[in-house]
Each structure stands twice: as structure tokens, then as C-alpha cells.
C-alpha positions in Angstrom: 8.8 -13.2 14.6 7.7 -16.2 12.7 4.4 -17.8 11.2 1.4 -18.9 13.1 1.7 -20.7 16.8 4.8 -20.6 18.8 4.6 -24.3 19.7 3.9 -25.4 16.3 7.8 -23.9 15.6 10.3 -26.6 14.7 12.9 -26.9 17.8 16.2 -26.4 17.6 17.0 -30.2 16.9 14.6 -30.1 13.6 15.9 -26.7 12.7 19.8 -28.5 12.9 18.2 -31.7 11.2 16.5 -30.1 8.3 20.0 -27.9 7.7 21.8 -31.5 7.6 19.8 -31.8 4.3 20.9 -29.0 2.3 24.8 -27.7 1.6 25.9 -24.6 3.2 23.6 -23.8 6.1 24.6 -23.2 9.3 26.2 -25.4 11.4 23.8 -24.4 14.7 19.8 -22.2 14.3 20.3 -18.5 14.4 18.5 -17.9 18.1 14.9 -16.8 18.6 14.7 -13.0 18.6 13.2 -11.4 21.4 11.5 -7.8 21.9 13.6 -6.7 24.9 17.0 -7.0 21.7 15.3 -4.7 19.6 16.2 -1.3 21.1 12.5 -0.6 20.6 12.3 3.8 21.1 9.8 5.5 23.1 6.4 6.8 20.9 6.7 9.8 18.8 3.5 10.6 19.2 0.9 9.7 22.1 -2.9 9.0 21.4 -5.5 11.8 23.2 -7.3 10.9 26.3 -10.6 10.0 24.0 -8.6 7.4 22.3 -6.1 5.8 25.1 -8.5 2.8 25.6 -8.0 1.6 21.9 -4.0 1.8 21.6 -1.4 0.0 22.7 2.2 1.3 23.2 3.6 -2.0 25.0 6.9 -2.8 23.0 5.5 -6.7 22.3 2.4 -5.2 20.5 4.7 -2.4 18.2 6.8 -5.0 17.3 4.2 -7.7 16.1 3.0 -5.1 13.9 6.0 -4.1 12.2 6.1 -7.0 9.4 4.3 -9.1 7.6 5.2 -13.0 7.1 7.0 -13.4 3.7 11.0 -14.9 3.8 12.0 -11.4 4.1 10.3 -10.4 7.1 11.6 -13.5 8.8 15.0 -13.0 7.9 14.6 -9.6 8.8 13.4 -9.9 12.5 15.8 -13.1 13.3 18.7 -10.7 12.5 17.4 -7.5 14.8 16.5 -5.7 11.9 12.4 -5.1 11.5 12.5 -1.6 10.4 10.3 1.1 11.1 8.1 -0.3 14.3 4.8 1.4 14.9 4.3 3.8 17.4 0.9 3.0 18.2 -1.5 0.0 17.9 -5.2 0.3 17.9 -7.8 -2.0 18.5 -10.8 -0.8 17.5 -14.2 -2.9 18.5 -16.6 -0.6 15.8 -16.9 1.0 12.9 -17.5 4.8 15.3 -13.7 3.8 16.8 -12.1 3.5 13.1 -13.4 6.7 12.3 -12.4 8.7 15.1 -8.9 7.1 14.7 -8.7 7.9 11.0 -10.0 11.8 12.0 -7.3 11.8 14.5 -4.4 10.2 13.0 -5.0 12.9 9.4 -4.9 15.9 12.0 -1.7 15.0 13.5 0.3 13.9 10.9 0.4 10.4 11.8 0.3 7.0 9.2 -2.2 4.7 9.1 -1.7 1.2 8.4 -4.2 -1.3 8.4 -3.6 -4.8 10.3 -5.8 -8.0 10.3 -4.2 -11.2 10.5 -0.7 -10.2 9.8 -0.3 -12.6 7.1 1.3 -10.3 4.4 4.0 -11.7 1.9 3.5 -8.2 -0.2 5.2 -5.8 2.6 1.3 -4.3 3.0 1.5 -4.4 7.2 4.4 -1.8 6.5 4.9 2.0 6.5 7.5 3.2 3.6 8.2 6.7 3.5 9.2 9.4 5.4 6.6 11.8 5.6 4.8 11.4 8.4 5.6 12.5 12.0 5.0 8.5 13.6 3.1 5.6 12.2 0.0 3.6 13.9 -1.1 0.0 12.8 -4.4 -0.2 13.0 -5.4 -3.7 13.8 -9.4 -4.5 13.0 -9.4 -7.9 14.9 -11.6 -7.1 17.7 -14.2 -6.3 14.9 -14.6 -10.0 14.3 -18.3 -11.0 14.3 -21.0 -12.4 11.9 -23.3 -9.6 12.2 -26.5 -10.7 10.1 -27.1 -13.9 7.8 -29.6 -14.0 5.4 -30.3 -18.0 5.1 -33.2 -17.7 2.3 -30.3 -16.1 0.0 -27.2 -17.5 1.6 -25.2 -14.3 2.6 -23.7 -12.9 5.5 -22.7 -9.3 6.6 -19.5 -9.9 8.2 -17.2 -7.4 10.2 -14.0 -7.4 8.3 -11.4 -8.2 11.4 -13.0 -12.0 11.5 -10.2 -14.8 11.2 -10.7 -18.0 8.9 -11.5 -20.0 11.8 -13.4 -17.0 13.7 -16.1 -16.4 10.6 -16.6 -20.3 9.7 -17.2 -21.0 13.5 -20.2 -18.4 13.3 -21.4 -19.5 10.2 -21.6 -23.2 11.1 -24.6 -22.9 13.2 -26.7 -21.9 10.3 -25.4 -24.6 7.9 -23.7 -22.4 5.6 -20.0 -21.6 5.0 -17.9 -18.9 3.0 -15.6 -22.4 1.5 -12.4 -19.9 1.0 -9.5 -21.2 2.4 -6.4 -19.6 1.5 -3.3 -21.2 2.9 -3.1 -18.5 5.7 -7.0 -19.4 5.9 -5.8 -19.5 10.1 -4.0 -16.0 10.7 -5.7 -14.0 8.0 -8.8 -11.6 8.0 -11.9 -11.7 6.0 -10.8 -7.8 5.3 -7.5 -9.0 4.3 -8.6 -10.9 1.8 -10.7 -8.6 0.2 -7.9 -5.5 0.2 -5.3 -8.5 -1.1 -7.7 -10.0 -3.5 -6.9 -13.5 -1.9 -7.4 -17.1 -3.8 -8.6 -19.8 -1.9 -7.0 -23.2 -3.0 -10.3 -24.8 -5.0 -9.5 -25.9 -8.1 -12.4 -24.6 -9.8 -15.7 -23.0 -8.7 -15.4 -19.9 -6.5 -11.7 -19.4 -5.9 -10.6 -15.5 -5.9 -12.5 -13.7 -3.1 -13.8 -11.3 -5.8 -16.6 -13.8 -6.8 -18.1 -13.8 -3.0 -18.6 -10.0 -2.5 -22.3 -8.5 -2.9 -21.1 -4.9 -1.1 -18.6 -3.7 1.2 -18.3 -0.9 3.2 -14.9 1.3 3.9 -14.2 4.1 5.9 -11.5 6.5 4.0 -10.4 10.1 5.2 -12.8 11.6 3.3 -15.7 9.6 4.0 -17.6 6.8 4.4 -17.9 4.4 1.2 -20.6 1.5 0.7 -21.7 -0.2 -2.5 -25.4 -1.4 -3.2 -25.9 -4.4 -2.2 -27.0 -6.6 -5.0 -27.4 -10.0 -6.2 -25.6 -9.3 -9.8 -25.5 -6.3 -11.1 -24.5 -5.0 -15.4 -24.9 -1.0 -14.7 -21.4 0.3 -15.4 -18.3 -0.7 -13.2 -18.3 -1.8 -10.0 -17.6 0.3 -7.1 -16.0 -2.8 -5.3 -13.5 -3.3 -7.8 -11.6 -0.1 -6.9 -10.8 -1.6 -2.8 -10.8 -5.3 -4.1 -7.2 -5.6 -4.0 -6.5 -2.2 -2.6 -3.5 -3.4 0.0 -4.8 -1.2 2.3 -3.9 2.1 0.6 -7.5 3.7 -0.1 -9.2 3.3 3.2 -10.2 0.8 6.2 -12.5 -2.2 4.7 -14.9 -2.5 7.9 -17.2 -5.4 6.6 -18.9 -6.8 3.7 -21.9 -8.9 2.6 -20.4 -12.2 1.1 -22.3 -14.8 -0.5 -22.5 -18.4 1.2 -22.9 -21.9 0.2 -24.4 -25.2 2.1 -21.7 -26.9 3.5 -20.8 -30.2 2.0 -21.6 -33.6 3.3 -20.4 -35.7 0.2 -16.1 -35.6 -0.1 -13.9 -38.2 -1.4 -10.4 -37.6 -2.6 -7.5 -40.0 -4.3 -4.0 -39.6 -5.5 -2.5 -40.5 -8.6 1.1 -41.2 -9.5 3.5 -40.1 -12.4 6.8 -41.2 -13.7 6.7 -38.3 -16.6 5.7 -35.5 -14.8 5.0 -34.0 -18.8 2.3 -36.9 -18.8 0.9 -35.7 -15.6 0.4 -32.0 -16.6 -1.5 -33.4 -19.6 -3.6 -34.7 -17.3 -4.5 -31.7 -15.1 -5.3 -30.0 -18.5 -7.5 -32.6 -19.2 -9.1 -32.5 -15.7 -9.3 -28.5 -15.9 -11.2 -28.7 -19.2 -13.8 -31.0 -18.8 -17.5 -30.8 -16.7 -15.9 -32.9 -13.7 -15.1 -29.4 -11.7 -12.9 -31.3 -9.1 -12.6 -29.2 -5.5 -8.9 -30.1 -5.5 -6.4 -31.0 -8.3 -3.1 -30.2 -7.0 0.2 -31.9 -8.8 2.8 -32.1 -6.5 6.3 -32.7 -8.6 9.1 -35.6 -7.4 10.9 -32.9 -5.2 7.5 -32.0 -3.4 6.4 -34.7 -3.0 9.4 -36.5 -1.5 9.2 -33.6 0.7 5.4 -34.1 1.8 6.1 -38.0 2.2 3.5 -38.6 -0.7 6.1 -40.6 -2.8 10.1 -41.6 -2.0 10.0 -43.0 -5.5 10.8 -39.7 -7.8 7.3 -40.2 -8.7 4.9 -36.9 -9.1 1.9 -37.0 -7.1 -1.7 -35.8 -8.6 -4.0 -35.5 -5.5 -7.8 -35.1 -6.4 -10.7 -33.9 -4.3 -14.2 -33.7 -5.0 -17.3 -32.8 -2.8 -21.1 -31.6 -2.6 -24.0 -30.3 -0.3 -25.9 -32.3 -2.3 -25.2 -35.6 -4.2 -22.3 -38.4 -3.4 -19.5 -37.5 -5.8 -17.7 -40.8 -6.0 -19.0 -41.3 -10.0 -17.0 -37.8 -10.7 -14.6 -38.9 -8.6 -13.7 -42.4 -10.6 -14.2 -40.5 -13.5 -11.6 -38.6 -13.0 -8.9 -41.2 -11.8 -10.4 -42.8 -15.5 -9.2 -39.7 -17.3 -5.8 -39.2 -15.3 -4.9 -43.0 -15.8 -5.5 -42.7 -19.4 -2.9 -40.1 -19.0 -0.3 -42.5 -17.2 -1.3 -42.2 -13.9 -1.1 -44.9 -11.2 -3.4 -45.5 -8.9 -4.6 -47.9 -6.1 -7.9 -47.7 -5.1 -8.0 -45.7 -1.6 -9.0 -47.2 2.3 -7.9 -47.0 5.5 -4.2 -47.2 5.0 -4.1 -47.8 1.7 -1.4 -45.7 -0.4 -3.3 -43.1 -2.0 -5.1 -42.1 1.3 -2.0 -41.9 3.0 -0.6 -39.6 0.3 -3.1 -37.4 0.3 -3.3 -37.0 4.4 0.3 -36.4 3.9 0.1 -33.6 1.5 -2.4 -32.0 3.5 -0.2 -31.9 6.5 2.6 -31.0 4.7 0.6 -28.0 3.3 -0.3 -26.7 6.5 3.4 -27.2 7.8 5.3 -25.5 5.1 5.3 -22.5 6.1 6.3 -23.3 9.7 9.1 -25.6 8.1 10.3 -22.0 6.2 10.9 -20.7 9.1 12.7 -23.0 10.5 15.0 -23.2 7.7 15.9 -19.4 7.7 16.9 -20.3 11.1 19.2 -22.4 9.1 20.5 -20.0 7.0 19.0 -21.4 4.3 16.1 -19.0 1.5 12.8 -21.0 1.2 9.9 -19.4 -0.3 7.1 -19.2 -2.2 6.3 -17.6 -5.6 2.4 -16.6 -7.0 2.7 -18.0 -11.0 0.4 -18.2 -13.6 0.8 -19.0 -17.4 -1.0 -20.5 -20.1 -1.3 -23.9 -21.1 1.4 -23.7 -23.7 3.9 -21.9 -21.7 4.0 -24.0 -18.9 6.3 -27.0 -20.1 8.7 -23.9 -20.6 8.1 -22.5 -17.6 8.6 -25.9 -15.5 11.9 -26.5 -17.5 13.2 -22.6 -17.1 12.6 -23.3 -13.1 14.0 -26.3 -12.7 17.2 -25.3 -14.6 17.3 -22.1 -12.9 
């Protein structure tokens, strides 16, 4: 019903706790929905002998598949309501099986939705409409294997069902990884980040999954698609463009040639704080601007970072990250602390224990957590969710000011 791991869940007692925090949530968590209380109908359809070993009509399967992960979905499933459930699930193990499903599924009237991790905010793990006679997910993440690596050029032809964790675990034994890492980097689909056109959370470098692509391959109802694969190309537009970002609605991405990089061995990080959280935003600009190319430069404002326990003191939190396969990057690394404390920021140098390590540990943990921490605060009663902004430097001291008085 929820994000991620069912142990990871806040229990009741933090769900009640967190509620204590904010005015007008409920005095007790809304309960844990369960499958059996969703009055789940029989099939309208069932799959043909040829296919039966693929698809799954157990209730706990249908219902899994019926939403994605955004605020809405959550609210949706604590209160009984998913919407339309899938009739069917497959779980196709090749590219042969998504093709015959596809054939099948057009000849019978029957919707096809693709499914990887499940990790949609956009409503894209969802069938809207009426026109079709029943609706099967189609969920690609038994196609989850490396299948060649090319070392001398650093790329990979990856099937596109592979999980975050599931495609760097393969990759590690050659010494290369991907380095995209969405926040859902743990229930998401290399497939699902190509049809969603997903950004990792770099700083600068490589950060949309658009600049890792050399060709992919996708089976539509009319055919099989795949691109040349090339180091760079100029001749006219590119054919990935038009799936990049597809949600899903102009065929199955089956797998793709990505490009790679050494895996770093050089990292450091620090934290910065502000009292004017104007001054700090000067800062990032600054940082964004110049040749360092930091890995991370995240600005965490007083609210957030009270929340992440990077600073109790109203202070606004600047964490910085740098890292390389090849050189130590502590010179970039005290350059920038140079440029943000010209800026205003504070810092204190880091070490074990020290307050800028311990600010940063404690963002990252609270960055994994957050969305676990949503959860249990629509349990609550209580709206918490995240919004995908951009703007231009000169329009963002507007744009802080119009949310915060919002």
C-alpha cells in the first residue's frame, strides 16, 4: 500500500508521535489496509493456455499493481479505494514472452500497462479510460539481467526490468557503474527511468538518464523498434528521444545499451551552515557556476533541516560532496567550503564525530527515510509530499518567498 519495505514502516507509536507535531491530524493512525477489504472481483478476462505460466490472478499481485507511490495513491489505498485493479499480472522472463503478450492482449481487447519498480508519482502504473474489456500490468522485473558489458568502451546492454540495486550489483564485478541514483534508485527499473526520463540526484555531470543512453530497444504493437547503437551521433533527430520519457504509452522498453563510468575511489563531503538562507542561495550559484563540478550540493532550508537533525538552530544547511575514479578531490573540496564561506557560510572542519559529518550522515538518512515518514503521516491524516521545481536563477528568491508564504 505504501513505499519500499514493510519493516522499514513507522509503527503505530511513531505514526501517533509524528501527528503530535502538527495541528489537526488524527488522534490514532488510520489502520494498515489489507487485500482481503478490497472486495477485489473475479478476472474479466483469463489468459490462454500458451500464456498461463506468465500471469498471475492472485488478488495480492492485482492489487500491488493497481497504483503507483505518489501521496495520492497512499491516501487512496489506506481508505479502500485503489481504483481500477488489474485483471491480470504478467511476468515475462524475455523479450519472445512480451511480444506474445502484446499480440494477445491487442486481439482481445485487453490494456496493457507497463510495471517495473512501481515507483510512479505521475499515475503511469494506471489504466484511465473505459475502453477496453479488462486491463493487464505488465510487470518486466524478471527481465532483470546485465546481458553484455563492453569494458574497452564502458557500456552495458542491460534488460530493462533490472532494479537500482539489481543492475549496480552486476556491474560491480567489472569495476564500472551506471552512477544514477534517483531517490527511488531502490524500487525503480532501469526501464522506468528511461520511459520517465528520471534525474539522478548529482549535482552536475550526468544527471537526467537521457545522457546515458547509446540505443534502446522497444517492442510496440506494431513492431519491434531499435536505435543504432552509437557513440554520438549529429544525423537528424534521435529515435530515442521519441520513448525517452514516453510513460509507458508507445510501447514496452525491453533493454538498452547505457554508458558506464569507473567507479570512484576518491569521496569527501562537508556541510556548511547559514543564518540568511538568501546568502546561502548565493552560494550554490556560485558553486553551480564555477569548474569545481561538485557530485552533491544540496541546500537544505531551516525547516528541513531541523527535520533531518542537520541543525536545531534555524540554521540552513549546505551539504557538499565531491568524488573521482581518479584523483583525491579534497583540494576541490576545500575550495569549495572557501567559496561558500565567502558567502557566509559556517563551517567546522569534518572527523569522526565532528558536526559537519554528522550533518551530512543525517541528511542522507533522512533522504532515504522521507518517503517512508510520508507514509506514515497520511496514516496521520496529515498531506506530505513532494513537488519536481525548476526556475531560473533570478526567479528563485520569488519562488522561495511565494512558497513559504503560501
Amino acid at each position: 500500500w505504501g513505499w519500499g519495505w514493510e519493516s522499514a514502516h513507522p509503527d503505530d507509536a511513531e505514526c501517533t508521535a509524528m501527528g503530535a507535531l502538527l495541528p489537526g491530524t488524527l488522534a490514532r493512525p488510520l489502520p494498515v489496509p489489507r487485500v482481503a477489504d478490497l472486495g477485489i472481483e473475479a478476472p474479466a478476462v483469463q489468459a490462454p493456455p500458451s500464456l498461463a505460466r506468465l500471469i498471475s490472478t492472485d488478488p495480492a499481485d492485482r492489487a500491488a499493481h493497481a497504483m503507483g507511490k505518489a501521496y495520492r495513491d497512499v491516501a487512496r489505498a489506506l481508505r479502500g479505494r485503489p481504483g481500477r485493479i488489474p485483471d491480470l499480472v504478467a511476468f515475462p522472463t524475455r523479450e519472445s514472452e512480451v511480444t506474445d503478450l502484446l499480440d494477445w492482449a491487442g486481439g482481445h481487447g485487453v490494456a496493457v500497462v507497463p510495471f517495473g519498480g512501481g515507483s510512479s508519482v505521475v499515475g503511469g502504473v494506471e489504466y484511465r479510460g473505459d475502453r477496453h474489456r479488462a486491463v493487464l500490468s505488465l510487470d518486466l522485473t524478471r527481465m532483470d539481467r546485465v546481458l553484455e558489458v563492453e569494458s574497452a568502451g564502458r557500456a552495458a546492454r542491460i534488460q530493462a526490468g533490472t532494479l537500482g540495486p539489481g543492475l549496480e550489483n552486476q556491474l560491480r564485478p567489472h569495476g564500472l557503474t551506471l552512477r544514477h541514483f534517483p531517490q527511488s534508485f531502490e524500487f525503480s527499473t532501469l526501464g522506468g527511468w528511461l520511459a520517465t526520463r528520471a534525474g539522478g540526484h548529482y549535482a552536475t555531470g550526468r544527471t537526467h538518464i537521457d545522457d546515458f543512453v547509446q540505443s534502446m530497444r522497444v517492442v510496440t504493437p506494431a513492431g519491434t523498434s531499435e536505435s543504432w547503437r552509437l557513440p554520438a551521433s549529429g544525423a537528424g533527430p534521435s529515435p530515442d528521444r521519441l520513448f525517452l520519457g514516453s510513460e509507458g504509452t508507445l510501447g514496452i522498453i525491453t533493454e538498452a545499451w547505457v554508458r558506464l563510468q569507473a567507479r570512484p575511489v576518491h569521496k569527501a563531503s562537508a556541510s556548511l551552515a547559514f543564518t540568511d538562507f538568501g546568502a546561502a542561495l548565493e552560494a550554490v550559484r556560485a558553486l553551480a557556476q564555477s569548474d569545481l563540478a561538485p557530485a552533491n550540493c544540496r541546500l537544505l532550508d531551516s525547516g528541513e533541516a531541523a527535520l533531518a537533525g542537520a541543525a536545531q538552530d534555524g540554521s540552513a544547511v549546505l551539504v557538499l560532496g565531491f568524488e573521482s575514479a581518479d584523483a583525491p578531490v579534497d583540494s576541490r573540496l576545500a575550495q569549495a567550503v572557501d567559496l561558500a564561506r565567502s558567502h557566509g557560510g559556517r563551517y567546522e572542519p569534518s572527523g569522526a564525530g565532528a558536526p559537519a559529518d554528522e550533518a551530512v550522515r543525517a541528511w542522507r538518512s533522512a533522504f532515504l527515510r522521507m518517503p517512508y515518514l510520508r507514509d506514515g503521516l497520511a496514516r496521520m491524516g496529515a498531506v506530505a509530499e513532494t513537488f519536481e521545481t525548476a526556475a531560473t536563477w533570478d526567479r528563485v528568491p520569488a519562488l522561495v518567498e511565494d512558497v513559504r508564504s503560501t
